[in-house]
C-alpha positions in Angstrom: 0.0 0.0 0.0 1.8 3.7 -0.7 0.5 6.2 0.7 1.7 10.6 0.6 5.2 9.7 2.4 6.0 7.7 -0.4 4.7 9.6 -2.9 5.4 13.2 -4.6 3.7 16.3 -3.0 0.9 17.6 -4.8 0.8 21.7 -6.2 -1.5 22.9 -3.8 -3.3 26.4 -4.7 -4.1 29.3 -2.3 -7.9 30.0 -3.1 -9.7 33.5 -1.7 -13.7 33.1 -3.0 -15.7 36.5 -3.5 -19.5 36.2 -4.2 -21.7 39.1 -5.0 -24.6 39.3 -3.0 -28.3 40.1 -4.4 -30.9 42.3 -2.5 -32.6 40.8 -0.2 -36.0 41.6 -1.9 -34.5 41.2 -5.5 -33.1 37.5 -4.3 -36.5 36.5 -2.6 -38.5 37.4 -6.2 -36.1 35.2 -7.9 -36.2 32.4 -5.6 -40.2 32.4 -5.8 -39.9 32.7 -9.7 -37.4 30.0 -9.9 -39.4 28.0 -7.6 -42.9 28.3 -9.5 -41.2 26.9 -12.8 -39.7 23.7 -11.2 -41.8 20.4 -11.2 -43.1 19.0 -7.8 -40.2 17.5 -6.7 -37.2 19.2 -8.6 -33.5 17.7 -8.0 -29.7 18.4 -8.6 -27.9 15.6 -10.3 -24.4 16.7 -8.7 -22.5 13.5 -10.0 -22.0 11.0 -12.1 -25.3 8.3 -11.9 -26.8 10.9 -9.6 -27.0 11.1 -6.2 -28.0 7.4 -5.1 -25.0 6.1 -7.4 -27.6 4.3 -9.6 -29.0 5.9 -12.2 -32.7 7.4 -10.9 -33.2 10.5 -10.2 -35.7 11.3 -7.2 -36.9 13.9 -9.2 -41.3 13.9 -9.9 -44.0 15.5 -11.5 -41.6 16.4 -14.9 -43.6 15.7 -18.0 -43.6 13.3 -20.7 -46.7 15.0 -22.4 -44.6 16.8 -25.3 -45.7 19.1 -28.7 -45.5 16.8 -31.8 -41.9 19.1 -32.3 -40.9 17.6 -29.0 -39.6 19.6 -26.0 -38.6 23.4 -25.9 -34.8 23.8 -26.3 -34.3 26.4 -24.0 -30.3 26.3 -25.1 -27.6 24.7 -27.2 -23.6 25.0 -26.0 -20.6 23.2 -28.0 -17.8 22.5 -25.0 -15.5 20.5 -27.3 -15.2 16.3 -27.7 -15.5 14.0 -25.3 -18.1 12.2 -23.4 -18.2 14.0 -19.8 -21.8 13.9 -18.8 -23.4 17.0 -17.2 -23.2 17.5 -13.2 -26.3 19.7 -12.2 -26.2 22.0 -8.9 -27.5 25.1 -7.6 -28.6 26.3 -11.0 -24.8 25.6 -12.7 -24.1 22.8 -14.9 -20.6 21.6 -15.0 -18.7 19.3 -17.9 -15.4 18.9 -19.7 -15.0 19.1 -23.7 -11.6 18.8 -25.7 -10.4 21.6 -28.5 -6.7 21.2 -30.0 -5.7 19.0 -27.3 -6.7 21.3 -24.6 -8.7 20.3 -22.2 -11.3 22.5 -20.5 -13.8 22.2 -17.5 -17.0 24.5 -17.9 -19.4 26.2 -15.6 -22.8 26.9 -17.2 -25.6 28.9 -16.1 -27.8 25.9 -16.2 -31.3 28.1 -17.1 -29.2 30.0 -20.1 -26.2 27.4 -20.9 -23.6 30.9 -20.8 -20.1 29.9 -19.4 -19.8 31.2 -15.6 -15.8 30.2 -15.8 -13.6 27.6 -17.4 -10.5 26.0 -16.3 -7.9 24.9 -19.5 -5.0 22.8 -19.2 -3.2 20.5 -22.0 -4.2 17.6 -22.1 -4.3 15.6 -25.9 -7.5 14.3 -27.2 -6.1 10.6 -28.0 -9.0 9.2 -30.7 -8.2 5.6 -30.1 -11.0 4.1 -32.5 -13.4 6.8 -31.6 -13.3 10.6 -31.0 -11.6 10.8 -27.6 -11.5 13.8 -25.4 -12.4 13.5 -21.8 -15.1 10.5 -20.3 -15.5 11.1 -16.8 -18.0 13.7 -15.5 -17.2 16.4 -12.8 -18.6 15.5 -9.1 -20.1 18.5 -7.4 -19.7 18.8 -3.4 -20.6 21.5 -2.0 -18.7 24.7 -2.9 -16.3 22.5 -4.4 -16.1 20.8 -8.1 -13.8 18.0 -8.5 -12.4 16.6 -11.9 -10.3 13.9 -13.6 -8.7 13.6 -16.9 -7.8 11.1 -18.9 -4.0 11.7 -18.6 -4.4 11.9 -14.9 -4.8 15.3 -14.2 -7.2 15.6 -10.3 -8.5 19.3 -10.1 -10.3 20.3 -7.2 -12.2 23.9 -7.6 -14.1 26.5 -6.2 -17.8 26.0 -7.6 -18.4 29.3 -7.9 -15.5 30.8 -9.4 -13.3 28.3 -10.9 -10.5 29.2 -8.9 -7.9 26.5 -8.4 -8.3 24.8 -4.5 -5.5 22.5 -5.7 -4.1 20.4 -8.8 -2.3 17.5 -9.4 -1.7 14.9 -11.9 -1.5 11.1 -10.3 0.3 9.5 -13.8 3.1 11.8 -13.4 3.5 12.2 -10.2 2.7 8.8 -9.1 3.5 6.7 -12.0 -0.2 5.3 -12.3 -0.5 3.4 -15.1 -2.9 4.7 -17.7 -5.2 2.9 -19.2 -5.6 2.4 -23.2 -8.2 4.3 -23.8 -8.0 6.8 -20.6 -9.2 7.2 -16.9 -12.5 7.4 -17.1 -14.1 7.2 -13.5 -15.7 10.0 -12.2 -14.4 10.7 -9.0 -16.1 9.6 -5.8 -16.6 12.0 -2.8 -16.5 9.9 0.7 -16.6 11.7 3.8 -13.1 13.7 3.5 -11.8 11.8 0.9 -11.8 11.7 -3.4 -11.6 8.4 -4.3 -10.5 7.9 -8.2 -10.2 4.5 -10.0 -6.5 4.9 -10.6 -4.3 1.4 -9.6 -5.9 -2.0 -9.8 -7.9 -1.0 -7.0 -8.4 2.6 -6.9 -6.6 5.7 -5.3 -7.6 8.2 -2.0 -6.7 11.9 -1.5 -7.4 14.1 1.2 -10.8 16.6 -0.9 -9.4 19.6 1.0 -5.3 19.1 0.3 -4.6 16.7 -2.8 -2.7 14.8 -0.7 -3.1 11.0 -1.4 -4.2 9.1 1.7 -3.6 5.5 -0.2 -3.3 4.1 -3.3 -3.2 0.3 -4.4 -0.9 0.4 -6.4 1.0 1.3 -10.5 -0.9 -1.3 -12.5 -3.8 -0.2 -14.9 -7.3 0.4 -13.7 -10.4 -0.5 -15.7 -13.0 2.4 -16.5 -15.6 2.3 -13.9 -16.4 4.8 -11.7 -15.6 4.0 -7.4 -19.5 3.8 -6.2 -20.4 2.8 -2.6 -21.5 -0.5 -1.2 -22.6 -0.9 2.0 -24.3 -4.8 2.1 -21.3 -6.6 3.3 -19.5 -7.0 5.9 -18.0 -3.4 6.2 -18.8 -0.3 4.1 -17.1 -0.3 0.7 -16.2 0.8 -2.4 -16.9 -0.8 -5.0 -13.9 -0.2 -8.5 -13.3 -2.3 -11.6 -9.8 -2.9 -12.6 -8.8 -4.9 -16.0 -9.0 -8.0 -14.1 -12.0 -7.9 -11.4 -14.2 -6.3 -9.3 -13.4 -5.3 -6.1 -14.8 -3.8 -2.8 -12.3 -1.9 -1.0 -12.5 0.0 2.8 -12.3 3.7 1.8 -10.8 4.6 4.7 -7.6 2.8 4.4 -7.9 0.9 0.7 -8.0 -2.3 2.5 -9.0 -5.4 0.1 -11.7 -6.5 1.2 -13.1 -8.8 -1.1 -12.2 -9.7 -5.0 -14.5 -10.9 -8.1 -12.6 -12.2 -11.0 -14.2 -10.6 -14.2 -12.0 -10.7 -17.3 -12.8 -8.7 -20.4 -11.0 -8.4 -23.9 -8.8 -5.3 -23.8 -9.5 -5.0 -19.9 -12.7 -3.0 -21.2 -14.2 -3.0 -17.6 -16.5 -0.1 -17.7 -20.0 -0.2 -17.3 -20.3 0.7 -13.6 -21.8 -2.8 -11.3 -25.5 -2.1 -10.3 -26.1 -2.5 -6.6 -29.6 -4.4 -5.6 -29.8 -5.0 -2.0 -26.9 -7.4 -1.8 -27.0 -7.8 -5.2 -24.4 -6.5 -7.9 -25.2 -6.6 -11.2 -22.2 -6.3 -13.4 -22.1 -6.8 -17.3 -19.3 -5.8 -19.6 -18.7 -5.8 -23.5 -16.7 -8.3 -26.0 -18.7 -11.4 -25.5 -17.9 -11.4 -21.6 -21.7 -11.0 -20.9 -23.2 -10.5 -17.6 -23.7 -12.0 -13.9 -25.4 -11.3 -10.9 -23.4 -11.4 -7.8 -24.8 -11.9 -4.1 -22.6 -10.5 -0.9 -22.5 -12.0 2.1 -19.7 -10.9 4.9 -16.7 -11.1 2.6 -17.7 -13.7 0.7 -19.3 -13.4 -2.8 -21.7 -15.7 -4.7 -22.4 -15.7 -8.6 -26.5 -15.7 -8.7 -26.6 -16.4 -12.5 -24.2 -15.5 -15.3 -24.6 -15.4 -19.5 -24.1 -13.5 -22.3 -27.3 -11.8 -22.7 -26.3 -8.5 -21.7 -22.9 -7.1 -22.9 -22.4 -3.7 -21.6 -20.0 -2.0 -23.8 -19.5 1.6 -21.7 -22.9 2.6 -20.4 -24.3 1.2 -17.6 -27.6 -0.5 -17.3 -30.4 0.5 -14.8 -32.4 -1.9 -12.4 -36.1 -1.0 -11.5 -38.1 -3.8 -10.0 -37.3 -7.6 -10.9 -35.6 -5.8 -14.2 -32.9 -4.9 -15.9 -32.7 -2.7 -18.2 -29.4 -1.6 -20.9 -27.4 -1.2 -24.4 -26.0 -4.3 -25.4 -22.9 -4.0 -27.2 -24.9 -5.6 -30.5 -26.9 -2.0 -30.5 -29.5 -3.8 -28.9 -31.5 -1.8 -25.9 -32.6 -5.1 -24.2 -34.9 -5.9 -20.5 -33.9 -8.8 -18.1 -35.2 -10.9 -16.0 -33.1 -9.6 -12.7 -33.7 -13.2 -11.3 -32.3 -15.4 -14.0 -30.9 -13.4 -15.9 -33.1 -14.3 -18.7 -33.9 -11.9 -21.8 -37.5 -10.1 -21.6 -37.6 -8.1 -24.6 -34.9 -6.4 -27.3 -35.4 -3.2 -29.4 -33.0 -2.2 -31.7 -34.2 0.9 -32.9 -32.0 3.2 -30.5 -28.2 2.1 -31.5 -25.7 2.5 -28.5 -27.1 4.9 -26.2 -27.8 5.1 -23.1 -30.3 5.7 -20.0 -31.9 6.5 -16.3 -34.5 6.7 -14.7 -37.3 9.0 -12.8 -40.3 9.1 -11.9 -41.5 5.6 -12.6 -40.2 6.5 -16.4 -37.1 5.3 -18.5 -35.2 8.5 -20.1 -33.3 7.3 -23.1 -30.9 9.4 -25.2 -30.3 7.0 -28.6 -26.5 6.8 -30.3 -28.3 9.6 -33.0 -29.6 11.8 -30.8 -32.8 10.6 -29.9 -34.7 11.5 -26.4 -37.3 8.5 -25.4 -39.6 8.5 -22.8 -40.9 4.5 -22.1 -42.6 2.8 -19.6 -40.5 0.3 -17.4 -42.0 -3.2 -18.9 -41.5 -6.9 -18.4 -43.5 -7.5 -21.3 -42.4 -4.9 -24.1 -40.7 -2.0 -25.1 -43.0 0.6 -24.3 -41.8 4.5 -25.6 -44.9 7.2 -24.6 -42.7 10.1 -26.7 -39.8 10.8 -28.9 -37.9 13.6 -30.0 -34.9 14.4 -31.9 -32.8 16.5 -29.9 -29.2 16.2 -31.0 -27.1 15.3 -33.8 -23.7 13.1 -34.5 -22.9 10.1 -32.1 -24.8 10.3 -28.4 -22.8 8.0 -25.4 -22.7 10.2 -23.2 -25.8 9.6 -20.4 -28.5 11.9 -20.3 -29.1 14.2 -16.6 -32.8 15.1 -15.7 -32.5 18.1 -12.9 -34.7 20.9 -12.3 -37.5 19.8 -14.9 -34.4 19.9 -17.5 -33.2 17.1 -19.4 -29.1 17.8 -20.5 -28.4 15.9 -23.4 -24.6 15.6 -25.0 -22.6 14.3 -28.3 -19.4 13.3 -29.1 -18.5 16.4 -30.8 -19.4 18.6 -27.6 -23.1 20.1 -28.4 -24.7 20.3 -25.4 -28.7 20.9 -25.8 -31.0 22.0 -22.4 -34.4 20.9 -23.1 -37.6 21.8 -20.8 -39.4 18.9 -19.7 -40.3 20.9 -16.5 -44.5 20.7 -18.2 -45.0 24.5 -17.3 -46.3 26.7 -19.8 -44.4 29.8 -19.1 
């Protein structure tokens, strides 16, 4: 186990945060009009998968009732490639987009999509038999926004202003390995720790320093993101590598426990779904899918096959289902159980989905946004729009009665789902 004594000191950054402060009576007007525009139970999605780590947002009472032109756009930004999702909170939407190999984090006004601040740093796009550019999405916590490239860079900064709390990069400073096509975990925020899937088993620095707390080690991580598992015998955190799962203490980076799941490539990176003490995991190149059971230390295999092959995006469990892309372009429902295959459609390509409200929100690989029912039975879409352009793998976010939709190329569209008329 290394940990900072070991290990290069980080360049920390002396941050001093100034925010203007409205009227009292001006700010009250705004809160009321902000607040009679938002559906009846309006949510930030502040990370990747949201805030429960699986998907669903708690958000209600948006609406699936759209014109025949589909939802309003209510604004369209280009940030650059890549496939960074959109992190959503206290009316700002944060991402990352590539343009001539520099890399650069944005803050948008989420209600208008204008750029509050941006941080740039080099960083090359590396099209490795697709566009490249950056995959993991910024995690929001509190006043602070924290990031990860895929050459390593960690950036932890001020929400509001963009000003630098502290840098550095764990590939060369630490000599983690890279991976082929990137890191690509969003980082996980645990207590006073960001926990990144750097090492076969993930890496720990201190949120407020940049100071690494432990790390598991040099060799190449897969391309989940760290999510948090609490069914076994001690909390976890639950990282892919190349080679396996694995369920680590956060606090110390203990092993705790250890699947075996080998991919082609080391292509790990569809993040496990976590049902009771369950785990769902499911991965791309004929690998397939199983469903694990935890108990203590000790883990089971439920059921495993080939039905689903996750290739990037993860799938989403609701009920005794399971719903995802397969890597054949096929959006497909199983039986959570046995793992047996329910339904297929394959009119939606790669994409990718969550879920709210008792509804399925699907963005398709060409830009389509689908509203369906969750069924055992069938494929059940109750609207349709065409919202984007170019190749869509990059998940969808509902927040605020807003759906945040992305391509490849870095066009970001904002569209109104919120179901008020003015």
């Amino acid at each position: 186990m290394l940990n900072e004594n070991t290990l290069p000191h980080s360049r920390l950054h002396v941050l001093v945060a100034r925010s203007p402060v409205a009227p009292a009576g001006l700010a009250a007007a705004l809160l009321l009009c902000a607040i009679g525009s938002l559906p009846a139970s309006a949510n930030d999605w502040p990370r990747w998968r949201g805030t429960d780590f699986n998907g669903i947002s708690k958000e209600t009472g948006w609406s699936a009732s759209w014109p025949q032109e589909g939802p309003k756009q209510l604004w369209k930004a280009n940030v650059g490639t890549g496939f960074s999702s959109i992190a959503v909170s206290n009316g700002r939407a944060y991402t990352l987009g590539n343009i001539n190999d520099t890399e650069t984090i944005y803050c948008l006004d989420a209600n208008t999509g204008k750029v509050l601040w941006k941080h740039s740093y080099a960083c090359s796009t590396d099209p490795n038999l697709y566009e490249g550019g950056p995959n993991a999405t910024p995690t929001v916590d509190g006043n602070a926004v924290y990031t990860f490239s895929r050459k390593g860079h960690v950036f932890a900064l001020d929400a509001r202003s963009g000003n630098v709390i502290w840098s550095r990069n764990i590939h060369d400073e630490l000599g983690l390995r890279i991976p082929s096509w990137g890191f690509s975990g969003s980082p996980l925020v645990d207590g006073k720790l960001l926990i990144i899937n750097a090492g076969p088993a993930g890496t720990a620095l201190d949120k407020a320093t940049g100071k690494v707390v432990w790390s598991s080690g040099k060799e190449s991580a897969g391309y989940s993101s760290p999510i948090p598992f609490n069914a076994g015998a001690a909390r976890a955190v639950l990282l892919f590598s190349i080679k396996a799962l694995s369920a680590v203490n956060p606090e110390n980076g203990q092993l705790l426990w250890e699947h075996p799941w080998k991919t082609s490539w080391g292509v790990n990176a569809a993040d496990p779904v976590i049902v009771g003490d369950k785990i769902f995991i499911s991965s791309g190149y004929n690998q397939g899918c199983a469903l694990l059971r935890v108990a203590g230390n000790k883990v089971s295999v439920l059921w495993q096959n080939e039905n689903m092959r996750n290739h990037f995006n993860s799938s989403l469990a609701v009920g005794d289902s399971v719903y995802g892309f397969d890597e054949s372009s096929e959006f497909k429902c199983l039986d959570l159980q046995t793992g047996s295959i329910r339904w297929s459609e394959q009119s939606l390509g790669k994409g990718s989905l969550i879920g709210a409200d008792g509804k399925l929100l699907i963005l398709g690989e060409k830009g389509q946004l689908v509203v369906a029912e969750p069924s055992s039975e069938a494929f059940r879409p109750v609207a349709r729009a065409q919202v984007l352009g170019g190749k869509c793998w990059t998940s969808p976010v509902l927040a605020n009665g807003r759906v945040y939709c992305r391509n490849a190329k870095g066009d970001v569209v904002c569209v109104d789902v919120s179901g008020k008329t003015n």
